[in-house]
C-alpha positions as CSV (number, residue, x, y, z in Angstrom):
1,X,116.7,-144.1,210.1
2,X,115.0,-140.8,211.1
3,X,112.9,-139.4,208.0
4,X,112.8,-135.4,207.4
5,X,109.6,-133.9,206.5
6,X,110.3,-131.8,203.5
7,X,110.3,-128.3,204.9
8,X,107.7,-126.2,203.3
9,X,108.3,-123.5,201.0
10,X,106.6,-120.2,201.2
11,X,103.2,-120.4,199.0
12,X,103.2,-118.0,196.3
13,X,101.1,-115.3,196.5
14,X,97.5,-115.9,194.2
15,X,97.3,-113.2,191.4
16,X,93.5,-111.8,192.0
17,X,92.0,-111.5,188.4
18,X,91.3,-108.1,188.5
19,X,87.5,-106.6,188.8
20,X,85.5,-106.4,185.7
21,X,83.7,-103.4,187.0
22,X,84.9,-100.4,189.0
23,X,88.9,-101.4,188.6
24,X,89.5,-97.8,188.7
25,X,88.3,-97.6,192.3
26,X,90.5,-98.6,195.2
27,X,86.9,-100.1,196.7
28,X,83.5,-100.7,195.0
29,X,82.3,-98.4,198.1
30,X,84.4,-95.3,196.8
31,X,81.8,-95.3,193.6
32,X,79.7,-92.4,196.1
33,X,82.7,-90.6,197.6
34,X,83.0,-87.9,194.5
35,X,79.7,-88.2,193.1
36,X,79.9,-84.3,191.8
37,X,76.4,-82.4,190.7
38,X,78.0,-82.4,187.2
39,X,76.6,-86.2,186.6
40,X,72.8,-84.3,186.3
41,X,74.3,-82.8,183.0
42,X,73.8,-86.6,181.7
43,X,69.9,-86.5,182.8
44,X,69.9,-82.6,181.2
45,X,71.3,-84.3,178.1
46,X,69.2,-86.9,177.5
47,X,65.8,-85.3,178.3
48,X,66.5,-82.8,175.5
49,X,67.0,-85.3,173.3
50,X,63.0,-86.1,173.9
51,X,61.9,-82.7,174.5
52,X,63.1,-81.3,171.5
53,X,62.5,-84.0,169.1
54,X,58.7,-83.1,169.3
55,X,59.3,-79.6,168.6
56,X,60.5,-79.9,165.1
57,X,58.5,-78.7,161.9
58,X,58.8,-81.5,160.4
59,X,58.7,-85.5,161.3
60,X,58.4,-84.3,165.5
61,X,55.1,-85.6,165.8
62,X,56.0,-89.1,164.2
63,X,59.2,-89.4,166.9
64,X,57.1,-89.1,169.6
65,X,57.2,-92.6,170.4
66,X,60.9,-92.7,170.5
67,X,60.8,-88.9,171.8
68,X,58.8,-90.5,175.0
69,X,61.0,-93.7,175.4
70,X,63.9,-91.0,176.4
71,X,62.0,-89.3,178.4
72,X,61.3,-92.4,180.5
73,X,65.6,-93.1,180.1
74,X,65.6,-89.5,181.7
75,X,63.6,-89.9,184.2
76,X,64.6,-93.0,185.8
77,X,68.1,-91.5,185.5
78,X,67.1,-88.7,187.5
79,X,65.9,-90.6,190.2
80,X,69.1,-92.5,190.1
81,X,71.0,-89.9,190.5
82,X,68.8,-88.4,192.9
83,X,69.3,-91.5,195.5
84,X,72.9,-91.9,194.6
85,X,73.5,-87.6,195.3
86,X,71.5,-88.7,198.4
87,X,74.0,-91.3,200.0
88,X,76.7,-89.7,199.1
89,X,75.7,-86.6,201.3
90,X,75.0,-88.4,203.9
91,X,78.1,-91.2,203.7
92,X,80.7,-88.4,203.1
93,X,79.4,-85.0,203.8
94,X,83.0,-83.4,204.5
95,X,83.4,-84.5,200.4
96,X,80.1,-83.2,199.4
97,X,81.1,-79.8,201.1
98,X,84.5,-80.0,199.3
99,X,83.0,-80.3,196.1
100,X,80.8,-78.1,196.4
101,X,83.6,-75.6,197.5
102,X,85.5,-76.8,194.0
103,X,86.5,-73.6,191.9
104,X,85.2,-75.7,188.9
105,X,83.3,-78.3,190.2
106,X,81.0,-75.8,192.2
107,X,79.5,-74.1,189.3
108,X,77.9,-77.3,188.1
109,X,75.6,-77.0,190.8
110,X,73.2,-76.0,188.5
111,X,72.7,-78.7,186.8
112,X,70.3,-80.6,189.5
113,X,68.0,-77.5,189.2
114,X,68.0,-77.8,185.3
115,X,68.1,-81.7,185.1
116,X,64.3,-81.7,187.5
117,X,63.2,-79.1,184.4
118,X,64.1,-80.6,181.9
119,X,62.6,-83.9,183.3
120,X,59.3,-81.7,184.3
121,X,58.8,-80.2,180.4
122,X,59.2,-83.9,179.6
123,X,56.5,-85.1,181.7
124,X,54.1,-82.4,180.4
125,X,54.8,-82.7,176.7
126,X,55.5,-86.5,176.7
127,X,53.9,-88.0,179.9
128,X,50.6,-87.7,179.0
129,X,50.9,-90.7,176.6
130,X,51.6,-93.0,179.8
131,X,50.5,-90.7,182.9
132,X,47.4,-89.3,181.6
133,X,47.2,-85.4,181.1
134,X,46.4,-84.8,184.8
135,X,49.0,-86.2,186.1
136,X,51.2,-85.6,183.8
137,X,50.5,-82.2,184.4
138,X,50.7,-82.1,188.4
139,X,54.0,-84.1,188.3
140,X,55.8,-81.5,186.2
141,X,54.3,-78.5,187.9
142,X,55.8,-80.1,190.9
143,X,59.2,-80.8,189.4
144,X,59.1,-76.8,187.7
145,X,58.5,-75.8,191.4
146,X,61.5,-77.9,192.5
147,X,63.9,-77.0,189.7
148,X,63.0,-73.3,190.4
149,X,63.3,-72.9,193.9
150,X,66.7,-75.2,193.4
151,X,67.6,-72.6,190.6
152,X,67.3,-69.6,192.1
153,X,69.1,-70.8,194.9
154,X,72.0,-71.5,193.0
155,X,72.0,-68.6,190.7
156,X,72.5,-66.4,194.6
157,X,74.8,-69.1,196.2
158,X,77.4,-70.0,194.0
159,X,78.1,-66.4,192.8
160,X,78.0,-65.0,196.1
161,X,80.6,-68.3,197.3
162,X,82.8,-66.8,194.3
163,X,82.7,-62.8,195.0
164,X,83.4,-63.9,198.7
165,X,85.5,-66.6,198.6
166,X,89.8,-66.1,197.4
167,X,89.8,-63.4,194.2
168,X,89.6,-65.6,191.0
169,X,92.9,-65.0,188.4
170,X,92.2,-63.2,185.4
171,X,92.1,-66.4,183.8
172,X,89.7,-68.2,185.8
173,X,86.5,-67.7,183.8
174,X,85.1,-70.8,182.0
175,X,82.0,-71.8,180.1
176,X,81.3,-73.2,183.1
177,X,80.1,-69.9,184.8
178,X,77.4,-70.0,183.3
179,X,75.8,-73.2,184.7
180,X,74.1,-71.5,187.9
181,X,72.7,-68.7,186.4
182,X,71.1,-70.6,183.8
183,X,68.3,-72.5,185.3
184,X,65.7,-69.5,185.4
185,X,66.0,-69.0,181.7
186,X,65.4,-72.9,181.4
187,X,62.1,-72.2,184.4
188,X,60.7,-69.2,182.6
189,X,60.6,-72.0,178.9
190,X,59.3,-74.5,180.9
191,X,57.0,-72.7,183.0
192,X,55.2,-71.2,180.0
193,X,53.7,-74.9,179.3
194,X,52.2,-75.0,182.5
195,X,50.5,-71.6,182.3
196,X,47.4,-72.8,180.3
197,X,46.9,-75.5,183.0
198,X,45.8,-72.9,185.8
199,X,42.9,-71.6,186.5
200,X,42.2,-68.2,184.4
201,X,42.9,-64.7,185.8
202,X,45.1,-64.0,188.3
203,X,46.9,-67.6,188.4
204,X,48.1,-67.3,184.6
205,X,48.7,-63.7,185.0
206,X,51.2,-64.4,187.9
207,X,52.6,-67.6,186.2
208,X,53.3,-65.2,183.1
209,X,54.8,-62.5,185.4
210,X,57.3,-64.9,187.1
211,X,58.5,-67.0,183.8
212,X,59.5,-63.1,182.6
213,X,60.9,-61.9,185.4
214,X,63.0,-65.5,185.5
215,X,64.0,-64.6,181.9
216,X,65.5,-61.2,182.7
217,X,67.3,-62.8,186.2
218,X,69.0,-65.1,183.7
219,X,69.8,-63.2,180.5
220,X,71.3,-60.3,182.4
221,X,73.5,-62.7,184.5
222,X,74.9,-63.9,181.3
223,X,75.0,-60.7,179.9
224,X,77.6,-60.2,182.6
225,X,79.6,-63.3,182.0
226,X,79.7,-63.4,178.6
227,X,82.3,-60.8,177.9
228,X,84.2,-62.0,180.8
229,X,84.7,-65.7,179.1
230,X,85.6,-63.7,175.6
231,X,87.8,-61.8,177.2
232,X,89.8,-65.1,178.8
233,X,89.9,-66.4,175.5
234,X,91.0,-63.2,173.7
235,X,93.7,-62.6,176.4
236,X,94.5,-66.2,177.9
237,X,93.2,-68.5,175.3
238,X,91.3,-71.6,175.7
239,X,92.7,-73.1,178.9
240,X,92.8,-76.8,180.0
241,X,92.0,-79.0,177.7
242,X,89.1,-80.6,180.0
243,X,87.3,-76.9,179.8
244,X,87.5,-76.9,176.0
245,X,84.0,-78.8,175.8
246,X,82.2,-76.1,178.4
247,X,82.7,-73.4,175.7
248,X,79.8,-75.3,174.3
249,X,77.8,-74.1,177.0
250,X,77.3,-70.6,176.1
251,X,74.4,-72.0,173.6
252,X,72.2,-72.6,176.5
253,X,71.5,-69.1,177.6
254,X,71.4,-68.0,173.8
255,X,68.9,-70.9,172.8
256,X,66.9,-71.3,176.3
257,X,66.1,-67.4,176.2
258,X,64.7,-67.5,172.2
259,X,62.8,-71.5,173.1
260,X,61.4,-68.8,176.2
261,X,60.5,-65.7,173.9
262,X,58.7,-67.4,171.5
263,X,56.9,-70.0,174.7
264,X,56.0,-66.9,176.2
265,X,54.8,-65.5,173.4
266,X,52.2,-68.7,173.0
267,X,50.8,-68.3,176.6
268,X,50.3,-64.5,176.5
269,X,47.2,-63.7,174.4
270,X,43.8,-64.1,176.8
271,X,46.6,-63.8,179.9
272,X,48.5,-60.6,179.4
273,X,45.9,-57.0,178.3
274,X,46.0,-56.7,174.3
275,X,49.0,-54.5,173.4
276,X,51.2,-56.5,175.4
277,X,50.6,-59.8,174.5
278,X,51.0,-58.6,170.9
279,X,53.8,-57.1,171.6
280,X,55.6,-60.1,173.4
281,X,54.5,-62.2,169.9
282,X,56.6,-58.9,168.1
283,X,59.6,-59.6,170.4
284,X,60.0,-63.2,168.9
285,X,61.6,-62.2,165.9
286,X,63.1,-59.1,166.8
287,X,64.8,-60.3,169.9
288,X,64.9,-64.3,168.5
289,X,66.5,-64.0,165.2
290,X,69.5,-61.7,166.2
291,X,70.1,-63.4,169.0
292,X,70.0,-66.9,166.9
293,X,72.3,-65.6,164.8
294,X,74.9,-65.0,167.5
295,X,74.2,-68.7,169.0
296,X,75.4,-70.0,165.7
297,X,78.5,-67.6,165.2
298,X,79.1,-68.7,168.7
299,X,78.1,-72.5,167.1
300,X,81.3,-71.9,165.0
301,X,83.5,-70.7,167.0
302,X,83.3,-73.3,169.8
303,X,83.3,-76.1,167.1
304,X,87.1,-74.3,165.8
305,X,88.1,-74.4,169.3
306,X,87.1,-77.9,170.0
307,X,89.0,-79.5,166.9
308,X,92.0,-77.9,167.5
309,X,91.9,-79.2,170.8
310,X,91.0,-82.6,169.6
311,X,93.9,-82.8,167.7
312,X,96.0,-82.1,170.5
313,X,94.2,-83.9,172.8
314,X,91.2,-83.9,174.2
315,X,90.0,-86.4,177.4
316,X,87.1,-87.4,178.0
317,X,84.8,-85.6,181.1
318,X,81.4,-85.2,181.6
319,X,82.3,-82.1,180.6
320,X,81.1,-83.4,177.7
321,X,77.9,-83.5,178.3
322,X,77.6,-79.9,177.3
323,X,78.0,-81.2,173.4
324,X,74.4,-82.2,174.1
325,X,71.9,-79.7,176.2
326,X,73.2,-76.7,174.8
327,X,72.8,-77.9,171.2
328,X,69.2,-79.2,172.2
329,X,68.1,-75.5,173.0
330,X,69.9,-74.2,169.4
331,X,67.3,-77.1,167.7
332,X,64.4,-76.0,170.1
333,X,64.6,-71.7,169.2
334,X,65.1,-72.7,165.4
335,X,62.1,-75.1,165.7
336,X,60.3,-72.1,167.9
337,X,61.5,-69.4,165.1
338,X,60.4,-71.8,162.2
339,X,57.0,-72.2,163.8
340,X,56.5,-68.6,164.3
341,X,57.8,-66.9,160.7
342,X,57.6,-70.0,158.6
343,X,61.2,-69.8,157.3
344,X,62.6,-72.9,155.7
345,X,66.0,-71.9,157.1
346,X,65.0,-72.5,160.4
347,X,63.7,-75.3,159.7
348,X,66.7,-76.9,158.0
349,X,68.7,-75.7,160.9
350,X,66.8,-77.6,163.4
351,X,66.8,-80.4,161.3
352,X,70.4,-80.3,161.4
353,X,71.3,-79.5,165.0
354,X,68.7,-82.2,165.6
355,X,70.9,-85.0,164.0
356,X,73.9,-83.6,165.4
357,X,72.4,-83.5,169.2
358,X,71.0,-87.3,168.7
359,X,74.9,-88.1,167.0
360,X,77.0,-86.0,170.3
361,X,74.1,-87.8,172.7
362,X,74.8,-91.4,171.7
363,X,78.5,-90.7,171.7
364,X,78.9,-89.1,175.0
365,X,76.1,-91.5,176.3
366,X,78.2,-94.7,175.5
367,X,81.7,-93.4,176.7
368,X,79.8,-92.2,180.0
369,X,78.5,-95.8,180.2
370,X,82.2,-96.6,179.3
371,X,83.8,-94.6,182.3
372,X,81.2,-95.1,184.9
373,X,81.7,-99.2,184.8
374,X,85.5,-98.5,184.7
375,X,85.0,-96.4,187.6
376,X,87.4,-93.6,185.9
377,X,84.4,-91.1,186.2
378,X,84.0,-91.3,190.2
379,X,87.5,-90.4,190.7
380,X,88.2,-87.1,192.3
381,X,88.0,-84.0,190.8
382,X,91.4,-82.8,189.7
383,X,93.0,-80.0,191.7
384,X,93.0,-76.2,190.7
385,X,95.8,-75.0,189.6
386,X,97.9,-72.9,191.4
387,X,96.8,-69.4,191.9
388,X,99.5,-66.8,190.9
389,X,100.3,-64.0,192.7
């Protein structure tokens, strides 16, 4: 009797357990392909969380351990970021050219410039403690020279890519604008530190000259911005819900320009002839506290905005980031006007921003961490919306 083989039935196909990091990602090699300059707003975040700690009138001096351990987080997250933007301009440099073409993403390209100065004025206050003064001093004066060439690049290129490229709508403006056109007010801060490093005379005298001309490049850019964003919200309201949290960005020019007043002010006597040094120390609280006082109106305003958002929804971006930085300069020019007039209310305002920097830094910190071993934060930028005619 002939025996049948049993015929073989079709093997089912294996269920892959899914991947415990990146599932988001078609490939673990996508992880580069839309690595936007926006990720430097995490280094810019953290390294003010350092920087400004040491600054405040009262307790700065005993963080400065802690202040220094983020510092060192910054740092190494800088150089991450630095190889990673690395490979992914060489591995997809058709990407790296669309994003930098981005109506939205393309304005963040300010925040390499501003992420290499914020790690710089780090390694000057902080470094010391593990690099020794010298180099400490050497490696930030090179980082300042970096982050200001980078700067001043960006505060040219990306406005010139916008007033040449298709008209923007009337509703196009976002806090967002701002982020080339900051990084000299954050140079002309940081480079105030390094001024007592050079050699006396001419050196200082020219170091002094640039961080004030790097102020006014800055403050009147955003002098020109500003009333374009209020008048998008007054006339188109808030906009996307991702853009809500770059409203927040606005504080940086405000804080950055009074930390830089009252940093310039420091460096000025023995540098700048008599009058004028005393009359840059005048300028801190004339120009400071009126100008403070508009950060923290503006404080109020974009805190409104965001919880109304938030209870309508409000997704997660590294937009977000910009609850952090921005803040850190508010806590920096309170600290500044605190050290200069002795008032307790700045000092209970930096005290206050303080906690709420450290609280929006280990918030957004740990849902970046979140998103980035999902892989949902690699994914591509999404697409403007349409233009209307």
């Amino acid at each position: 009797m002939a025996v049948h083989s049993p015929t073989r039935s079709a093997a089912p196909p294996v269920d892959r357990p899914p991947r415990r990091l990146l599932p988001a990602l078609d490939h673990p090699a996508d992880l580069l392909r839309n690595l936007g300059p926006n990720w430097f707003a995490a280094v810019m975040g953290t390294g003010i969380v350092g920087n400004a700690a040491i600054t405040l009138p009262v307790g700065g001096q005993a963080l400065r351990p802690a202040a220094t351990a983020v510092w060192a987080l910054a740092t190494l997250l800088l150089l991450a970021l630095l190889g990673a933007w690395t490979a992914h301009a060489v591995r997809h440099p058709d990407r790296a050219r669309a994003l930098a073409g981005h109506p939205v993403m393309g304005h963040f390209w300010g925040a390499p410039a501003m992420a290499l100065l914020t790690v710089g004025a780090g390694t000057v206050a902080l470094g010391a403690d593990l690099l020794g003064t010298h180099l400490a001093v050497r490696a930030g004066a090179v980082l300042w020279a970096a982050g200001t060439a980078l700067g001043l690049l960006t505060c040219v290129a990306v406005p010139y890519r916008t007033m040449t490229g298709e008209p923007a709508p009337a509703d196009a403006a976002f806090g967002g604008w701002l982020m080339p056109v900051v990084p000299p007010m954050v140079s002309a801060a940081t480079g105030a530190a390094l001024v007592p490093h050079l050699p006396a005379g001419q050196p200082r005298l020219t170091l002094l000259l640039v961080c004030a001309a790097l102020f006014g490049i800055s403050l009147c850019c955003s002098l020109i911005l500003l009333p374009q964003l209020w008048s998008r919200l007054v006339h188109h309201g808030p906009g996307p819900a991702a853009l809500v949290p770059t409203l927040w960005m606005v504080l940086g020019p405000l804080g950055q320009s009074v930390t830089a007043v009252h940093l310039l002010a420091d460096a000025a006597p023995g540098v700048l002839p008599a009058p004028y040094a005393a009359a840059v120390r005048a300028a801190v609280p004339l120009y400071g506290v009126p100008v403070w006082g508009f950060a923290l109106m503006w404080l109020a305003l974009a805190t409104a905005l965001t919880v109304r958002q938030a209870r309508r929804g409000l997704p997660f971006s590294l937009a977000w980031w910009g609850f952090t930085f921005p803040v850190g300069t508010c806590v920096t020019a309170s600290a500044g006007l605190a050290d200069r007039l002795g008032a307790h209310l700045f000092t209970a305002t930096a005290l206050a921003l303080y906690a709420f920097l450290v609280l929006a830094w280990l918030t957004v910190g740990t849902r970046t961490l979140r998103g980035a071993l999902r892989g949902t934060l690699f994914l591509p930028p999404p697409a403007p919306p349409a233009r209307t005619p």
